[in-house]
N, C-alpha and C positions, 0 to 999 in steps of 0.2 A: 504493500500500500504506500501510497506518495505521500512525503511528508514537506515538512517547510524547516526542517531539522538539518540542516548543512551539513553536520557532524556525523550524524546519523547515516545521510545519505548517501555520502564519503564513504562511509564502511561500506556499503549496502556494492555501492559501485564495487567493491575492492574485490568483493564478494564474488561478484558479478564475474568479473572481467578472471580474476586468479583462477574461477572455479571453471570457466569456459575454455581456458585457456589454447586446447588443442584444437576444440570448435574453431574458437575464432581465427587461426592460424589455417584451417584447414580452407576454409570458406573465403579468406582470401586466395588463396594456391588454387583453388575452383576456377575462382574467373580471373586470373590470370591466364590460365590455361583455354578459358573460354574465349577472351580478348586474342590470344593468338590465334585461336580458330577461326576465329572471323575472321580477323585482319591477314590472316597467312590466304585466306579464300578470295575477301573481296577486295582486298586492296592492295595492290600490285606492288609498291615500294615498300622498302624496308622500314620497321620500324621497332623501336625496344617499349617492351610492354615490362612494367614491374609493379612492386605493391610493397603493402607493409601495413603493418597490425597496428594505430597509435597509441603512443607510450599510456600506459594505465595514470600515472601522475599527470600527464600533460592533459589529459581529456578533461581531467578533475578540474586543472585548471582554468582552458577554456570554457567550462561550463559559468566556473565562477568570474573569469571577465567577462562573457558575451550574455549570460543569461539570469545571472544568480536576483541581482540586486531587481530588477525588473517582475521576475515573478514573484520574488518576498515582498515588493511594494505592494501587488497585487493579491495579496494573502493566499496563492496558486501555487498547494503544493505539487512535486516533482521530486520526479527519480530523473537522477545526474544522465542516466543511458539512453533517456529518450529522446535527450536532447544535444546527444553527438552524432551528427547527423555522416561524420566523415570519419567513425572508427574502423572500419576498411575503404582504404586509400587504395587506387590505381592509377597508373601512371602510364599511357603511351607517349613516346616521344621520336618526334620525328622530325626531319629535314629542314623543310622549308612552308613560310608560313602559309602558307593558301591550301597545303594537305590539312593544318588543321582544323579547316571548316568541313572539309572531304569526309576527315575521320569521322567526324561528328558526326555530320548526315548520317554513314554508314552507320554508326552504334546506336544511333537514336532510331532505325529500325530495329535494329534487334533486343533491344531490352523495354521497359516499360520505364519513359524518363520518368522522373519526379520535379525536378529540378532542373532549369540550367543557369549558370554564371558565365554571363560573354564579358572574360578581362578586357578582350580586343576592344569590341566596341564603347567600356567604360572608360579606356584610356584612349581612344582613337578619337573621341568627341569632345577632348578638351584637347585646345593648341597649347597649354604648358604644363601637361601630364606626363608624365613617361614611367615606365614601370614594367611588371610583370604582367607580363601577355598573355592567357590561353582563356581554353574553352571547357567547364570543368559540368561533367554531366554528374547529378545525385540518379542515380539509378533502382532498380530492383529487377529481378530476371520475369519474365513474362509467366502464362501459368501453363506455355506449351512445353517451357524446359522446366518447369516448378513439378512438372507433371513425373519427369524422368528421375528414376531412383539415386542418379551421380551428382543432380543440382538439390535434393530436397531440403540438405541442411543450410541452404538459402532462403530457405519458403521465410517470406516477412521480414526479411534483413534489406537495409538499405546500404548502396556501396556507391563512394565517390572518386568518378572516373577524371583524370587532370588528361588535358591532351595539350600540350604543348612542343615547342620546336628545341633544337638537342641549345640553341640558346636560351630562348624563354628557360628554360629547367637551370641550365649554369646561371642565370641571373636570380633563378628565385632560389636558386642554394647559395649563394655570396650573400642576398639579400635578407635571408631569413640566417644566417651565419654572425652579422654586421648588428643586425636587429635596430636598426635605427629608429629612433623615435621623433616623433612631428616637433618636440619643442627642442630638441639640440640644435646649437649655434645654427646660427644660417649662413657662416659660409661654409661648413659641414654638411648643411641640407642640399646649399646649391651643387656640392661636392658628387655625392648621391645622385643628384639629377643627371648631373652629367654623363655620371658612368650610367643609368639607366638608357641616356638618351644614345649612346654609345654602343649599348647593346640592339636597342633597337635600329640601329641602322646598320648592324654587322647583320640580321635579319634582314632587313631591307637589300642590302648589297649583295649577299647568298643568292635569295632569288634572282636579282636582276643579273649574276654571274650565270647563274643555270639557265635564266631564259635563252641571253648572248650565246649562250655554250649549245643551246638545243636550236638554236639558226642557226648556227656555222654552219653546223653538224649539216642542218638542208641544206646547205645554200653547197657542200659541197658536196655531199647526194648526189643536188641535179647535177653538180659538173662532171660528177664521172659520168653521167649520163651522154655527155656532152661526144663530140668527136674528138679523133684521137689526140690531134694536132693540138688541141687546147689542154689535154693532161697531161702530155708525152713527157715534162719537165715538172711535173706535179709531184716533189720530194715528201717522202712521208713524213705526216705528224700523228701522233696519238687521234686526234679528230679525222683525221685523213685514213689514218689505215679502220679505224672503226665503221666508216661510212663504206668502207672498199670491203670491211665483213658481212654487214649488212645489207650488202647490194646482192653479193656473190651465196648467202647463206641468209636469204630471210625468216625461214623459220626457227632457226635455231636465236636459243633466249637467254645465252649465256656470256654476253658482250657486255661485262662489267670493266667500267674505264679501267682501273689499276688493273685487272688482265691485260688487255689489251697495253697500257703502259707499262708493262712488264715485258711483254713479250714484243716490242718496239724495241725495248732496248737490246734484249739479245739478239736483236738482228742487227742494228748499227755495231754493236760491241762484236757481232763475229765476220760481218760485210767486209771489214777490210779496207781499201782504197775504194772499194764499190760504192758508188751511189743508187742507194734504192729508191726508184719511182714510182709510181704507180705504174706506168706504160710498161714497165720491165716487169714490175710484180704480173700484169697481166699476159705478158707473154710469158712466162715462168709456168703458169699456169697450162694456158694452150697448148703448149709444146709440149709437158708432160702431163695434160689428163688422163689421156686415155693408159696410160701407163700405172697411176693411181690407183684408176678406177680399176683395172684387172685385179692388185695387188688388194684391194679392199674386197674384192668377190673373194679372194685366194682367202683372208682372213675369216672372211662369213663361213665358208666352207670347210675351213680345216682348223680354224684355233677359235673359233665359236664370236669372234670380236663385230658388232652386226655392222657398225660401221665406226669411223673416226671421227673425232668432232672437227670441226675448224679450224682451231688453233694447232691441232695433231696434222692434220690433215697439212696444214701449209708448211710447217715445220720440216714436211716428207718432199714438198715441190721444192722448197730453198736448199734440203739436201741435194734431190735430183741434179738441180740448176749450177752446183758448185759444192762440189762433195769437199772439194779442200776445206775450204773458209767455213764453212757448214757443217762441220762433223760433227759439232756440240750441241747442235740444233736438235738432237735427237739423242733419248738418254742411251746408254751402250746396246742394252739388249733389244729397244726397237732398230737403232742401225742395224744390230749384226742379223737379227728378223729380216729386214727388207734389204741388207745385199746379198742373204744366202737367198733371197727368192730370187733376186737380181740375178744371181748367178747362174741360175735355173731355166732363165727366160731364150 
């Protein structure tokens, strides 16, 4: 029963939270795991989903700065638990800011909101605000997974979902570290500001770096498209050669830039005097597909391998094309594989 006994109530919480203890620990690791199923489903880019159970003292506390003094004016009593509304926290954190509103959409189908808090637009509607940005959903799981026997110990609990970007999160961990308060000095506050506004333009500048970076990317698309005469001197860059995989290997989904700039460089690092261009990587090509392609049938058939990926795959044309310069390009045992087939031909 609710009382107006602070003292009391404190215990009762202690109670509460010490005696549940595995519960609550469990029930967050639920929809952690839930959050990744979704987002690993519906949402194409990476993102780090986590969580965590809050501190038993610290709840005590917020209850008694945000709620205490309000209900004891009002002679309304209460139990401390009812009114933490964030004692399981989750956490996805992602990239860049405009997936935050994406995430959102997405999870606000799949759970039953309760609540939302848009940080964005509380601090984007004042011209001398700056601060910690996201979008933080109060949730409860719906009653078509409350239904299933792996969410039950859910049924009636509510969980607060933070979606922020991998800076929004670095800012509200320095800022809640620093714990600044409204009446310290004000050139300490203006101090604060700064760095917040700071942050939010390293977010600003991420995006507008990925937009530039995902034109290039087209703009050099269409040019391999283009005739020869226009690429023939087209030296490779990390964007250049990604767009020449993507051209040559559309459906394959695993042209992650640092592959791709990894494997840029061991080819400048074993080229040589060579300069590689795209007209050359394409003749590289031509000249020994059909030779490949026999060698990946010989694979499917005898060492069960169904095919090579892309990156394997070109690896075996730049050996073909200059076995000197190239011999590292392939680890020992695929060379010494494809010269005893070599050998055979």
């Amino acid at each position: 029963m609710s009382s107006l006994d602070f003292e009391m109530e404190k215990d009762r919480f202690r109670k509460f939270y010490d005696d549940n203890l595995d519960v609550h620990r469990e029930r967050v690791e639920i929809v952690i795991q839930l959050l990744k199923a979704i987002l690993d489903n519906k949402f194409s880019k990476k993102v780090t989903v986590l969580g965590r159970l809050k501190d038993r003292e610290e709840s005590i506390q917020k209850f008694s700065r945000k709620y205490q003094s309000d209900l004891e004016s009002k002679k309304q009593p209460y139990q401390i638990k009812d009114h933490i509304t964030d004692l399981y926290g989750l956490r996805v954190i992602c990239s860049y800011e405009d997936e935050v509103n994406e995430i959102s959409e997405i999870l606000s189908k799949e759970f039953h909101v309760i609540e939302v808090t848009n940080k964005v637009k509380q601090i984007e509607s004042q011209s001398n605000l700056f601060g910690y940005k996201g979008i933080h959903l109060d949730i409860g799981l719906d009653e078509s997974r409350l239904s299933m026997v792996e969410y039950s110990r859910c049924n009636g609990q509510r969980f607060e979902i933070q979606i922020r970007t991998i800076t929004q999160d670095a800012w509200s961990t320095i800022d809640h570290l620093i714990n600044y308060k409204k009446d310290i000095p004000l050139d300490l506050k203006r101090r604060v500001m700064t760095l917040a506004a700071l942050f939010e333009l390293a977010d600003h500048e991420f995006l507008s770096i990925r937009d530039k970076t995902d034109e290039h990317l087209k703009s050099v698309k269409e040019l391999l498209n283009c005739s020869k005469s226009e690429v023939v001197n087209l030296q490779l860059d990390a964007l250049i050669l990604q767009a020449f995989f993507e051209k040559e290997y559309p459906e394959y989904q695993g042209f992650n830039s640092y592959k791709v700039e990894g494997f840029l460089k061991e080819i400048k690092e074993l080229s040589g005097e060579q300069v590689i261009t795209i007209q050359k990587l394409n003749e590289i090509l031509i000249q020994h597909k059909d030779t490949l392609k026999k060698y990946e049938t010989y694979l499917a058939e005898n060492k069960g391998v169904e095919s090579l990926n892309p990156f394997t795959e070109l690896r075996h044309f730049l050996y073909l094309s200059d076995k000197s310069n190239f011999s590292k390009i392939l680890h020992d045992f695929q060379r010494d594989n494809f010269d005893g087939w070599l050998r055979e031909q």
